[in-house]
N, C-alpha and C positions, 0 to 999 in steps of 0.2 A: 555702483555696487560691485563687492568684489564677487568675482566670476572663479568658482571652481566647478573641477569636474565631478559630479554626484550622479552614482545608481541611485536614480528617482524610483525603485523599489520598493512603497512606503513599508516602513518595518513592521513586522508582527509582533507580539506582545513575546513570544518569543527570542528575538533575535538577539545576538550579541549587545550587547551593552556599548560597546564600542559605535558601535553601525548606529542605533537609537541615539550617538550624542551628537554625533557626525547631524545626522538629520538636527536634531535639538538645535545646535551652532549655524547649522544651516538657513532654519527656520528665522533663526533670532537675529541673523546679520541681513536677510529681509527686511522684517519689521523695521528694525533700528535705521534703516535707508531713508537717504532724502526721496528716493522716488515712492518709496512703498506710503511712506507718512503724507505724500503729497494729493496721491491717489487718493487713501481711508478719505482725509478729508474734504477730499472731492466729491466721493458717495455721500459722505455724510450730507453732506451740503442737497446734495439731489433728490437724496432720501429723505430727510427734512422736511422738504419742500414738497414731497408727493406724499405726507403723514405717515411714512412706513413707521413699523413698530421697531422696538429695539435697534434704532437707527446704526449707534456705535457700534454694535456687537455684529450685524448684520456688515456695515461697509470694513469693518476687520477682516471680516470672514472672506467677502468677495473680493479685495482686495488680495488678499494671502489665494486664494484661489487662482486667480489672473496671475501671480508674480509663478507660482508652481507648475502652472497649464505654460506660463511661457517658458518655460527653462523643458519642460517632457517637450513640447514643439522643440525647439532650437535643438534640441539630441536629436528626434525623431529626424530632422533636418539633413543634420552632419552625418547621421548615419546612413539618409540615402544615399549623400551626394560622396558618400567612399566607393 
């Protein structure tokens, strides 16, 4: 996955238009990753299996969740270790 530097400040409905695509592109090159696609259907597969409802909609979400929570970690990180 390509790796840029992003203020994980999630934007206000507010915010430049600019800054809301940044995230949008951000978001999207995410998803479209072999690792994020690998993960979804990994939940999927668990969720399934344990009769969760809204299976897809649900291992999207916690998927995109985990890939966001790592990337605030990994800043959170570099900015102790300055």
């Amino acid at each position: 996955m390509r790796k840029e530097v992003l203020n994980l400040n999630i934007p206000r409905f507010d915010s430049p238009e600019e800054e809301i695509k940044k995230w949008l592109n951000y978001i999207a090159v995410i998803c479209l990753s072999e690792e994020f696609q690998s993960l979804k259907k990994e939940l999927e597969s668990i969720y399934l299996r344990s009769n969760m409802e809204d299976v897809q909609l649900t291992a999207f979400q916690d998927a995109l969740y985990a890939f966001l929570s790592q990337e605030v970690d990994e800043q959170v990180y570099l900015s102790n270790a300055n």
